[in-house]
LORO-152078 format. One record per residue (C-alpha): residue number from 1; x, y, z. Coordinates in pm, 1 decimal, always signed. Layout:
% residues N
rec resi->NUM; east->X; north->Y; up->Z .
...
END
This chain:
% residues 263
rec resi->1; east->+0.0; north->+0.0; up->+0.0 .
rec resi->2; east->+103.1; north->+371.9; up->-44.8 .
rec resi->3; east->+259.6; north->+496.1; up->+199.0 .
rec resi->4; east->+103.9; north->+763.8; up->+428.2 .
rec resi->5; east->+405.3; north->+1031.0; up->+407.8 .
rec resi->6; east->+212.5; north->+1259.0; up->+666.2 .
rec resi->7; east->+293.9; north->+978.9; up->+912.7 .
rec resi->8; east->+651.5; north->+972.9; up->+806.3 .
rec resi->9; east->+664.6; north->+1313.2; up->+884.9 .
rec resi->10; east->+510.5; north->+1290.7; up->+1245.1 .
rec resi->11; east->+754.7; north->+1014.7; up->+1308.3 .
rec resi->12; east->+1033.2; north->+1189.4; up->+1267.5 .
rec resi->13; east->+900.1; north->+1457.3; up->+1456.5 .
rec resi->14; east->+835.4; north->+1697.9; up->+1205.4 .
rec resi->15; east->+539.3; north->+1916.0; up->+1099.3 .
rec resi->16; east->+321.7; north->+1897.7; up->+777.6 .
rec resi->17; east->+177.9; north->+2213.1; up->+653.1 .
rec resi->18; east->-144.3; north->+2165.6; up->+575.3 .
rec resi->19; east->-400.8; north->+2346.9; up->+286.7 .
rec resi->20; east->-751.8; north->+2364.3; up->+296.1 .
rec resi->21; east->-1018.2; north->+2332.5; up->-52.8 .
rec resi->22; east->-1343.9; north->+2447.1; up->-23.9 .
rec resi->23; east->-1424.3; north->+2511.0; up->-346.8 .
rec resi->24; east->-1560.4; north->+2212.5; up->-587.2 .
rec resi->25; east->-1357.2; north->+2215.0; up->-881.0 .
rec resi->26; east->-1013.0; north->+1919.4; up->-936.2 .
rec resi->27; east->-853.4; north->+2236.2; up->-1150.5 .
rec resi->28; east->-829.5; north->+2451.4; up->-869.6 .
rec resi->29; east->-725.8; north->+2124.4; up->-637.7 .
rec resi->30; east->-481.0; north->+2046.6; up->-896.8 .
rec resi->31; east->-361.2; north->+2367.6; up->-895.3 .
rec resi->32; east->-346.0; north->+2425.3; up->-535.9 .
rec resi->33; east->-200.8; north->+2015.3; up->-508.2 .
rec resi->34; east->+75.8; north->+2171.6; up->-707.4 .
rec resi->35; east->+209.2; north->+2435.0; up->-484.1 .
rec resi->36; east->+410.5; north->+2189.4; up->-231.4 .
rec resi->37; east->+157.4; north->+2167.9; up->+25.1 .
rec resi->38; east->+250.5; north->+1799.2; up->+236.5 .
rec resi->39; east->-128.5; north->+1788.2; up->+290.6 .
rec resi->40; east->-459.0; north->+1914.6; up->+128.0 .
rec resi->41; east->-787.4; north->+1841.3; up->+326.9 .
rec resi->42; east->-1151.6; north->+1863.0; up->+124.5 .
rec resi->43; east->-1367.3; north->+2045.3; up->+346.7 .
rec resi->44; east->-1735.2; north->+1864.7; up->+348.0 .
rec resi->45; east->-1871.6; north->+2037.3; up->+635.6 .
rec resi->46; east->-1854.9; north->+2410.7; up->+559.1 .
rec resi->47; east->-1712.9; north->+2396.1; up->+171.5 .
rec resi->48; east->-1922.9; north->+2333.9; up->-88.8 .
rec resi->49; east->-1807.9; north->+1985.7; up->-166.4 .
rec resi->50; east->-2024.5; north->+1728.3; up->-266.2 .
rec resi->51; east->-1909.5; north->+1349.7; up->-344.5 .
rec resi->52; east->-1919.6; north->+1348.5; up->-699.6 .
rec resi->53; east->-1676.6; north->+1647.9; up->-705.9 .
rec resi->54; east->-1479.0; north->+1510.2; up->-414.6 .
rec resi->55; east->-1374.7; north->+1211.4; up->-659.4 .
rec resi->56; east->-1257.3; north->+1386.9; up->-923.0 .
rec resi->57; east->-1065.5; north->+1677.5; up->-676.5 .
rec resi->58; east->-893.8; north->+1332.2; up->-539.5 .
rec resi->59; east->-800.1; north->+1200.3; up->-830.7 .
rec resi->60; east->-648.6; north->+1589.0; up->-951.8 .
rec resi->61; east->-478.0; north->+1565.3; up->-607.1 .
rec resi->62; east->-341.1; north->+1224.5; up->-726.8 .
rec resi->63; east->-101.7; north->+1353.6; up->-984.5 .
rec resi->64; east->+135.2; north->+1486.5; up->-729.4 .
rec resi->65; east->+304.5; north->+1313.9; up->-366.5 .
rec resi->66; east->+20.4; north->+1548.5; up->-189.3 .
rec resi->67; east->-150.5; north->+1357.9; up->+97.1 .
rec resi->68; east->-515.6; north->+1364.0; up->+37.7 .
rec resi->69; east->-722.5; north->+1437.4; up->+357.7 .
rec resi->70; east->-1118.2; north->+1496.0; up->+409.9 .
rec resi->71; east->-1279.5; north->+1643.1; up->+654.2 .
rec resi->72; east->-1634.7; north->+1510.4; up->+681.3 .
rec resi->73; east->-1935.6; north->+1702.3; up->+759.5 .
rec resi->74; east->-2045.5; north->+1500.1; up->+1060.1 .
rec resi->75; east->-1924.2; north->+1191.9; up->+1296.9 .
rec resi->76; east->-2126.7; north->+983.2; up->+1028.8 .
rec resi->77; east->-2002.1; north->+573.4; up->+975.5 .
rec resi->78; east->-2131.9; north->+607.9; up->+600.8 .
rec resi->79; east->-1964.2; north->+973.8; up->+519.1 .
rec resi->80; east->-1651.6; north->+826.1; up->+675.8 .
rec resi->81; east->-1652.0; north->+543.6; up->+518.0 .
rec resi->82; east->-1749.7; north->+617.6; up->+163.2 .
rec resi->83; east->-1455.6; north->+926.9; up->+111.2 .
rec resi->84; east->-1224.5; north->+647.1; up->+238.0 .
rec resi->85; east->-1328.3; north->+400.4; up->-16.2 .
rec resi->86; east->-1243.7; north->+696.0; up->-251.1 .
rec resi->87; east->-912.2; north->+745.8; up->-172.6 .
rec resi->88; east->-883.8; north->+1007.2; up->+130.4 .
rec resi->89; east->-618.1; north->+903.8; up->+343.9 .
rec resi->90; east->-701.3; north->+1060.5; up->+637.7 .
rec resi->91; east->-997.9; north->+1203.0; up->+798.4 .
rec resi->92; east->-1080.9; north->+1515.3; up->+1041.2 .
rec resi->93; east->-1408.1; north->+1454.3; up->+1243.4 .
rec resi->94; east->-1577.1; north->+1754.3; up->+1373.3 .
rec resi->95; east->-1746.9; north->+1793.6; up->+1689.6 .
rec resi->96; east->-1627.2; north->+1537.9; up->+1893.3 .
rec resi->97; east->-1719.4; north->+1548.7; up->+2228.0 .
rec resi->98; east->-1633.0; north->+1227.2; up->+2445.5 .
rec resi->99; east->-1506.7; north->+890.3; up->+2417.4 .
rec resi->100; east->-1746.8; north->+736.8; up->+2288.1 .
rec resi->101; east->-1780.3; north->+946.9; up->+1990.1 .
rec resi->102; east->-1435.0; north->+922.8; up->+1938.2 .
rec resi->103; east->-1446.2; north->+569.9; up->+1952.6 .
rec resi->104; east->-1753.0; north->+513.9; up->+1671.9 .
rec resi->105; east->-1529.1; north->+792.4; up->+1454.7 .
rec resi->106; east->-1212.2; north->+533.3; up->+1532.1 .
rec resi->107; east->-1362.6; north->+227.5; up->+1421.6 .
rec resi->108; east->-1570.6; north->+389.2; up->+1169.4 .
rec resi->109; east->-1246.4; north->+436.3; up->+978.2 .
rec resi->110; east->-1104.0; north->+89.2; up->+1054.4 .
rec resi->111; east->-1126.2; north->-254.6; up->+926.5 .
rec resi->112; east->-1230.6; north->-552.4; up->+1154.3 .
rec resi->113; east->-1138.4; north->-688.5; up->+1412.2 .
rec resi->114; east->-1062.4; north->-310.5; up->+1527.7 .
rec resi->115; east->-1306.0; north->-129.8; up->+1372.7 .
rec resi->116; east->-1660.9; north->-192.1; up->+1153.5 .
rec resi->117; east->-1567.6; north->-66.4; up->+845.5 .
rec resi->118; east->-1729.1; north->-226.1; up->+544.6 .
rec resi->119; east->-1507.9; north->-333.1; up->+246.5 .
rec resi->120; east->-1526.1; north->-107.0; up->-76.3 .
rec resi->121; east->-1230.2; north->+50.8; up->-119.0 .
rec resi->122; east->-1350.0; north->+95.3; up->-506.0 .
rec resi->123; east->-1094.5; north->+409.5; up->-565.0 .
rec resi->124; east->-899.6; north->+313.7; up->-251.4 .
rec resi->125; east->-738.8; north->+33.4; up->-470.1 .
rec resi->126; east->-646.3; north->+234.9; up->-706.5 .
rec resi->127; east->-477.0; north->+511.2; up->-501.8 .
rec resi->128; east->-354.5; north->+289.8; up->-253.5 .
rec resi->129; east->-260.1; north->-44.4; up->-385.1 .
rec resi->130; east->-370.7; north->-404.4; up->-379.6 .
rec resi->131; east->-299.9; north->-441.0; up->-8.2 .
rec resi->132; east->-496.2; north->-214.9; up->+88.2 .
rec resi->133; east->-695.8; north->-384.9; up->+273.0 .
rec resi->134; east->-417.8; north->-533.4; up->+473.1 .
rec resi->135; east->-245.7; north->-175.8; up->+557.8 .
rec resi->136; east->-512.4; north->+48.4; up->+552.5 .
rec resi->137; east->-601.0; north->+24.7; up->+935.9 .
rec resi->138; east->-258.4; north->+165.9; up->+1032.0 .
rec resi->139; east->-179.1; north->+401.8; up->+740.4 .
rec resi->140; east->-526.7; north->+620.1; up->+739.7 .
rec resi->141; east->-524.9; north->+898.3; up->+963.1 .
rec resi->142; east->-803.6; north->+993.3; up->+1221.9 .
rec resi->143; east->-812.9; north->+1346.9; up->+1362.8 .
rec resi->144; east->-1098.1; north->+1443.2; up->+1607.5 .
rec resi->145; east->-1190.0; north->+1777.9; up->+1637.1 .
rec resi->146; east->-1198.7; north->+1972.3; up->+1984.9 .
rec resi->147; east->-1398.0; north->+2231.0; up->+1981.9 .
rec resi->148; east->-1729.9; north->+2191.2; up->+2191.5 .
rec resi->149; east->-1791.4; north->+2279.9; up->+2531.5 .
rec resi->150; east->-1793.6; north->+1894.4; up->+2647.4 .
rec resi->151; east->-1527.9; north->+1776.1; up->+2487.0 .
rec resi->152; east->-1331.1; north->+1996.4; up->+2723.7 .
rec resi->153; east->-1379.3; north->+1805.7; up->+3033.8 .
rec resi->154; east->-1350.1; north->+1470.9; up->+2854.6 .
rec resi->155; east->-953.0; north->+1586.4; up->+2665.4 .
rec resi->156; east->-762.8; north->+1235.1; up->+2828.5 .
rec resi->157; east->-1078.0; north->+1025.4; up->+2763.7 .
rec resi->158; east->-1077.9; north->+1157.3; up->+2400.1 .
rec resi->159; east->-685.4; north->+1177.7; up->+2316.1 .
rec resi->160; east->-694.1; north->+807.1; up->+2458.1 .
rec resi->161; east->-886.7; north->+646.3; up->+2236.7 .
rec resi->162; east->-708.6; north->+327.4; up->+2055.1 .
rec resi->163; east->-610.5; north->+419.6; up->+1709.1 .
rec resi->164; east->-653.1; north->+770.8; up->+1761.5 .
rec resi->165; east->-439.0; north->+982.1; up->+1583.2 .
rec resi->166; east->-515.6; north->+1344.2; up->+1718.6 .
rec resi->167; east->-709.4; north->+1575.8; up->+1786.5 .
rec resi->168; east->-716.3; north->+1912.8; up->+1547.1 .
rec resi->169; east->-859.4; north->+2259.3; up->+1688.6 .
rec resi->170; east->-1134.5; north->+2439.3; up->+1475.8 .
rec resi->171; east->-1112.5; north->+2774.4; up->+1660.3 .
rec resi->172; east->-1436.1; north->+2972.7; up->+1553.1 .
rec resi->173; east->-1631.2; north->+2620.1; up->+1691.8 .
rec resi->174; east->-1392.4; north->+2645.5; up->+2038.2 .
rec resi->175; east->-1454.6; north->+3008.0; up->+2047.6 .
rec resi->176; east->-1862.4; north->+2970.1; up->+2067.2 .
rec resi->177; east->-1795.2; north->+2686.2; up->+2243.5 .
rec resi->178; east->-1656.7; north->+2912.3; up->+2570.3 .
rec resi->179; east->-1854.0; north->+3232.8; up->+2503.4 .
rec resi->180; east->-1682.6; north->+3407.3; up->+2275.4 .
rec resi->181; east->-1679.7; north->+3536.9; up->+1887.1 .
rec resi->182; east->-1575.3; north->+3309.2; up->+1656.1 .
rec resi->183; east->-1272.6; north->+3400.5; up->+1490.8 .
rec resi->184; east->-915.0; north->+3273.6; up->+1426.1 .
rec resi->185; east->-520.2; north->+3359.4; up->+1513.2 .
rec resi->186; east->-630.0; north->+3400.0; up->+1886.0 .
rec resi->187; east->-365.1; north->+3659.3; up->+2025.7 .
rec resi->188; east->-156.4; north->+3579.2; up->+2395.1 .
rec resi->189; east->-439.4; north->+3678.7; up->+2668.7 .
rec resi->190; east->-739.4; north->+3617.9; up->+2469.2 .
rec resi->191; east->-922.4; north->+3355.7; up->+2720.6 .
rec resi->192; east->-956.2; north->+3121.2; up->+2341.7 .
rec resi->193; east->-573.4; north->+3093.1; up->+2319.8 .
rec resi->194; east->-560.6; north->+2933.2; up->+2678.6 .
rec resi->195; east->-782.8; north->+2707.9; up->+2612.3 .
rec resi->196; east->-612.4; north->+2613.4; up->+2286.1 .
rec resi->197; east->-297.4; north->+2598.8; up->+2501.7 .
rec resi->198; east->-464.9; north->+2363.3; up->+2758.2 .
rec resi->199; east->-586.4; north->+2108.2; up->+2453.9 .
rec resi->200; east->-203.9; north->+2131.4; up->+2314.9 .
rec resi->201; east->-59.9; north->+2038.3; up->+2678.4 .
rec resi->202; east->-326.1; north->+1759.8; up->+2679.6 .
rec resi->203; east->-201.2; north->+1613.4; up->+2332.4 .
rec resi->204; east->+160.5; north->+1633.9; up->+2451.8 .
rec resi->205; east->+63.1; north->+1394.8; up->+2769.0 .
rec resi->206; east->-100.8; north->+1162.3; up->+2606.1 .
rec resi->207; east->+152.6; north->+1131.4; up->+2276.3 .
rec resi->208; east->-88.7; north->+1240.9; up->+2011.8 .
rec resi->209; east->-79.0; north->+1486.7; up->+1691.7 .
rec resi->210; east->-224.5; north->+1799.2; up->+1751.8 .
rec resi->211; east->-369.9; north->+2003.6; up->+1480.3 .
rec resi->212; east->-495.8; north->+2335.7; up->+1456.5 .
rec resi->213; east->-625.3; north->+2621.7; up->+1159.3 .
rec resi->214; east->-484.8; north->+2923.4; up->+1128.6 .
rec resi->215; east->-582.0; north->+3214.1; up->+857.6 .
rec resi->216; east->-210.5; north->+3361.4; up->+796.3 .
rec resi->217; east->+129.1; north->+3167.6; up->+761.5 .
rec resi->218; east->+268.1; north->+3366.7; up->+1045.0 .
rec resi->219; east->+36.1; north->+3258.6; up->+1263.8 .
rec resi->220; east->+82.3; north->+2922.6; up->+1200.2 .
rec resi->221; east->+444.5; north->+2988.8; up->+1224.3 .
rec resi->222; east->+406.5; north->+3063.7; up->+1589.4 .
rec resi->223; east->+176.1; north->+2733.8; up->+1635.3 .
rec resi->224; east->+439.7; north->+2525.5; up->+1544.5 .
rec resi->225; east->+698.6; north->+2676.8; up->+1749.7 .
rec resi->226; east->+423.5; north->+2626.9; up->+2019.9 .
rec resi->227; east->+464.4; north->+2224.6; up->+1934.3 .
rec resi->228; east->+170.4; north->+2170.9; up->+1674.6 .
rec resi->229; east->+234.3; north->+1893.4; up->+1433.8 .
rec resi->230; east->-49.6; north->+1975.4; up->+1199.6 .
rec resi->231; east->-106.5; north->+2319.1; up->+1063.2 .
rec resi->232; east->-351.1; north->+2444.9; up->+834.2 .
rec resi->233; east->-312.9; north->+2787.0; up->+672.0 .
rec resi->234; east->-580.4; north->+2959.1; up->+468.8 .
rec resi->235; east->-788.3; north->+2742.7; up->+234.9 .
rec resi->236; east->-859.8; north->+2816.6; up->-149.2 .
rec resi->237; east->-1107.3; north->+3043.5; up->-146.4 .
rec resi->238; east->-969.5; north->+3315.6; up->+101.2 .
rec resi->239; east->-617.0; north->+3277.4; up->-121.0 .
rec resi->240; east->-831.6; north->+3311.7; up->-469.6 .
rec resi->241; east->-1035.0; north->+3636.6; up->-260.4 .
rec resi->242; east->-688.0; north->+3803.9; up->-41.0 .
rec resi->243; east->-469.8; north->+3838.6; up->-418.1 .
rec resi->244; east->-782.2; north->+3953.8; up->-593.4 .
rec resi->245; east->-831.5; north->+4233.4; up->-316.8 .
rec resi->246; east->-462.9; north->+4284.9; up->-288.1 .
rec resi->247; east->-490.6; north->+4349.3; up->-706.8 .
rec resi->248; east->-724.7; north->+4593.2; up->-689.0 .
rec resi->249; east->-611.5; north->+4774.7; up->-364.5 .
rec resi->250; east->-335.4; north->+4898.3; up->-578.9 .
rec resi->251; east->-572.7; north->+5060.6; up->-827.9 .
rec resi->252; east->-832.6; north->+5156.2; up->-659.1 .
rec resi->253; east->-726.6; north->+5310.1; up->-319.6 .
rec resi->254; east->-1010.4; north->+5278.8; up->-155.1 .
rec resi->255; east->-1016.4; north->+4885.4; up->-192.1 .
rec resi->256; east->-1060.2; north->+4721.0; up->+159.4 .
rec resi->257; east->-796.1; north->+4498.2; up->+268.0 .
rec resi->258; east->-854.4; north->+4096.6; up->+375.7 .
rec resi->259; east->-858.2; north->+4075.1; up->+693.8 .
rec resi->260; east->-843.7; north->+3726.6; up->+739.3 .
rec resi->261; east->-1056.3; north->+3644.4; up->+1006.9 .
rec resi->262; east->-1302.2; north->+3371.6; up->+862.9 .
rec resi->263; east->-1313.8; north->+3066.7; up->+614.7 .
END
């Protein structure tokens, strides 16, 4: 089977720098596939990313040594399973909240005896190899996402699930999650960045990933130095929207800047 060279990279202790898609088109996956990213996640929670253009963004992602990743749109055993069968080699789960989520979201993504996943891996063959079914348990990825108000008294319950991977922030969700705005880049102080600090710590003790988005590269920068292994920065759209703003700014004078502060 192919090997998972996002896993090669957390081995060794490194950190793979992740970008985000959104938009449902394999050109612009292709093109963004092609920029040197280690990582590219399709986002089917909150981009516009159905199935049918999920296959043929994979596939565009394909033609280079980019690790394809998914993040699904819930904790859902058929969503999981079906963008695996596709090729994704990894998946983010959002809003996981205890162990026992975490453990469905596990074994959702694994083959029996440690999981229930149903055999199918119609593009997963292709992508992966002939084995895969043999290698797949240990070379997919599974990321659960922190950021609900539960799943902050249940951090050691969650990062201890078997065959977790780690865990991977979603800071607007976190923010809402302890009473604040959503919004990203949480400056030192800001009540959101100690709790992000707190889920980091957590990670460390119990020997997982941890992941986290960020909207600018310096940002993510500082993440890294802070000990994250996983860091997302920007996604597709907000790249296509910042340079076309950044155009025009020079013209027209009046031209707001991006500010970078959502998806």
């Amino acid at each position: 089977m192919r090997k998972n060279k996002l896993k090669e990279i957390f081995k060794q202790g490194g950190t793979a720098i992740n970008g985000w898609l959104q938009i449902p088109n394999s050109f612009t996956a292709e093109l963004m596939a092609n920029q040197n990213w280690d990582s590219l996640t399709l986002d089917m929670q909150h981009g516009v990313i159905d199935y049918s253009h999920a296959i043929s963004m994979l596939q565009a992602i394909s033609t280079t040594d980019v690790v394809p990743l998914a993040r699904v749109n819930w904790n859902e055993p058929g969503q999981i399973m079906k963008i695996l069968d596709a090729g994704a080699y990894g998946i983010i789960c959002p809003m996981v909240s205890n162990r026992k989520e975490a453990e469905n979201f596990v074994q959702a993504c694994m083959y029996p005896p440690r999981g229930y996943r149903s055999y199918g891996p119609i593009r997963g063959l292709v992508y992966g190899g002939l084995d895969y079914a043999d290698e797949a348990n240990s070379e997919i990825l599974k990321f659960a996402m922190i950021e609900t108000k539960e799943s902050l008294d249940n951090l050691d319950e969650i990062m201890q699930t078997p065959g977790l991977d780690g865990i991977y922030i979603g800071p607007a969700d976190l923010s809402l999650a302890v009473g604040e705005k959503p919004s990203f880049d949480k400056p030192e102080g800001d009540p959101v960045y100690e709790v992000i600090m707190k889920i980091l710590e957590h990670a460390k003790k119990n020997k997982i990933i941890a992941g986290i988005q960020n909207a600018q590269p310096e940002y993510a920068q500082k993440m890294i130095k802070k000990g994250f292994q996983l860091v997302t920065v920007g996604t597709d759209q907000r790249f296509m929207t910042a340079a076309a703003k950044a155009a025009l700014s020079i013209i027209r004078k009046d031209q707001k800047k991006d500010t970078g502060k959502g998806y």
